[in-house]
C-alpha positions in Angstrom: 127.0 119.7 96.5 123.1 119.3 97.4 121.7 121.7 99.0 118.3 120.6 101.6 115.8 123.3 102.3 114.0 122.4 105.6 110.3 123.0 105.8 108.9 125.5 108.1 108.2 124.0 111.3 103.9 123.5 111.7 102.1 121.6 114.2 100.7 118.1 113.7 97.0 118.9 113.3 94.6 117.8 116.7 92.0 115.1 116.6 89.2 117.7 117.0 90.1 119.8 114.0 91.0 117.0 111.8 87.6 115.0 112.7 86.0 118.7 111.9 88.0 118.2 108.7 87.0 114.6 107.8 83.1 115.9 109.0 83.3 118.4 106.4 84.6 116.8 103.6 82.4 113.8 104.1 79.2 116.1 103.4 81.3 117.4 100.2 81.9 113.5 99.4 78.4 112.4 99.5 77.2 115.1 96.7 80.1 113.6 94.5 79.0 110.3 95.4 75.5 110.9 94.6 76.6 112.3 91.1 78.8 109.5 90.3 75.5 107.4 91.5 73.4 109.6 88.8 75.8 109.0 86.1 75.6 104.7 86.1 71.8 104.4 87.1 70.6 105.1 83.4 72.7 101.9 82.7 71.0 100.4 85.2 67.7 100.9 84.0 67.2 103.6 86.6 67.2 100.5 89.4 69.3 100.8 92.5 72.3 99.0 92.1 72.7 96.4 95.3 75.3 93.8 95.8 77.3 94.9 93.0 80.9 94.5 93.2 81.7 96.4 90.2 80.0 99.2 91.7 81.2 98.9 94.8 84.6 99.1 93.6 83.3 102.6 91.2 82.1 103.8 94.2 85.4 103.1 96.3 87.7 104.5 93.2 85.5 108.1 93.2 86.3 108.6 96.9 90.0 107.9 96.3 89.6 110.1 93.1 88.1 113.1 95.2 90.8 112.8 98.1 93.9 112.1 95.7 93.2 114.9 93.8 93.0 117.7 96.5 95.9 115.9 98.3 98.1 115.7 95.4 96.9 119.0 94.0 97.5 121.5 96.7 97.5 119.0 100.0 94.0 120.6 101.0 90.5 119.5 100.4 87.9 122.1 101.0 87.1 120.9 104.7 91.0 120.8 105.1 91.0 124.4 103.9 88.1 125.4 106.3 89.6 123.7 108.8 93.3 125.1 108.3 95.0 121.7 107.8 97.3 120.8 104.7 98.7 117.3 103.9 102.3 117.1 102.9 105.1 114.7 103.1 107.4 114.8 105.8 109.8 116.7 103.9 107.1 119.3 103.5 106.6 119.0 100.0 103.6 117.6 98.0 102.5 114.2 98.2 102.7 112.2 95.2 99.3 109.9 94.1 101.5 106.2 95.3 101.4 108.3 99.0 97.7 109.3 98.5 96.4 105.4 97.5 98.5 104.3 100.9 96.9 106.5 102.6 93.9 106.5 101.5 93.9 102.3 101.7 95.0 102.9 105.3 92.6 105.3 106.1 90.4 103.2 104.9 90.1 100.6 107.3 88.0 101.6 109.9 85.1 101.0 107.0 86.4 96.9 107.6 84.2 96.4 111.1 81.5 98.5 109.8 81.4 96.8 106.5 81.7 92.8 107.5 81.0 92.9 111.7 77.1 92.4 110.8 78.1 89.9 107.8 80.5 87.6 109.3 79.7 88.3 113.4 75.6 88.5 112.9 75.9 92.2 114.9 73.2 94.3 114.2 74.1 98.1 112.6 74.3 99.6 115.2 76.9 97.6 116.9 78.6 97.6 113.6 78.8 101.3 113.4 80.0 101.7 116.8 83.1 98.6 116.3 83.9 101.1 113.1 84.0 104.4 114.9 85.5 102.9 117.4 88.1 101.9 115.0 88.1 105.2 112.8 89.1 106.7 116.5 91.9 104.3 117.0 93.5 105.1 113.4 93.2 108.8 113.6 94.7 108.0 117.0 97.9 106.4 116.1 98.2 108.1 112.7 99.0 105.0 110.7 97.9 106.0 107.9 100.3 108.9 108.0 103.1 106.5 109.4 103.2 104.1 106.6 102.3 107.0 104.0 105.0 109.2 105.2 102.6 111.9 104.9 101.9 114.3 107.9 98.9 116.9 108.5 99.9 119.5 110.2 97.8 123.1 111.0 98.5 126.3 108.9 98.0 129.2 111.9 97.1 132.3 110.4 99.2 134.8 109.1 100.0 137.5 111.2 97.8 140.1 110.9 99.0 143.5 109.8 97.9 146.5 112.7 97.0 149.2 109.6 93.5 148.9 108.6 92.7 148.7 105.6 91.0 152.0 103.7 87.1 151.7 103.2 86.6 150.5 99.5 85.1 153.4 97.2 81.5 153.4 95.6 
């Protein structure tokens, strides 16, 4: 006989909080990605490294590196922990690192329009920009990365808070 524990139930996390999220972590992301940067330029001769594909590709595997690990370690990256969110499967357990690449490539594809609009269509960046937020919108919108990852983020309220207060702290 198999017993099934059912998660507690938590609310799907709103598009404000989790674009406060994403905000958040993308400041946390760019120091990451400027020391992954750091650490290839001495074998570069200290040159920016432009129309690379290898280090395009080293770039694109250190952001799936810094979201996989939080999600599959704990389900929160620090803006997720600011903003009270937590990544789990639907069962309510932790994701495994299969669900966090699927995820992650699915998230992912808002960068498409932003990357190849001004390539392939001649827009100029800003129009480019706007097709890809635009698009970022849409995903977050129909959660499809979530869908096809069977992953949900949902919002931890805060505990309930006790009415004692607590005794002042002794010098």
């Amino acid at each position: 006989m198999s017993v099934t524990i059912e998660p507690p139930h938590l609310q799907r996390a709103g598009l404000l909080r989790r674009l406060a999220a994403l905000g958040y972590d993308s400041l946390l992301l760019l120091a990451v990605l400027f020391i992954a940067t750091a650490l290839v330029l001495p074998l570069h001769g200290g040159v920016a490294i432009r129309h690379n594909p290898f280090f395009s590709s080293y770039i694109f595997f250190t952001c799936f590196l810094f979201y996989g690990w939080f999600w599959t370690h704990g389900g929160q990256t620090l803006g997720m922990r600011a903003w009270k969110l937590r990544l789990q499967r639907d069962d309510g357990g932790t994701i495994t690192w299969w669900q966090a690449l699927a995820r992650f490539l699915l998230a992912s594809l808002w960068l498409l329009p932003l990357l190849y609009a001004r390539k392939f269509l001649g827009l100029d960046y800003k129009l480019s920009l706007l097709i890809g937020l635009i698009f970022l919108f849409l995903l977050l919108l129909t959660r499809l990365h979530e869908r096809y990852s069977d992953t949900v983020l949902v919002y931890i309220p805060a505990p309930a808070s006790s009415t004692s207060t607590k005794p002042a702290a002794s010098e």
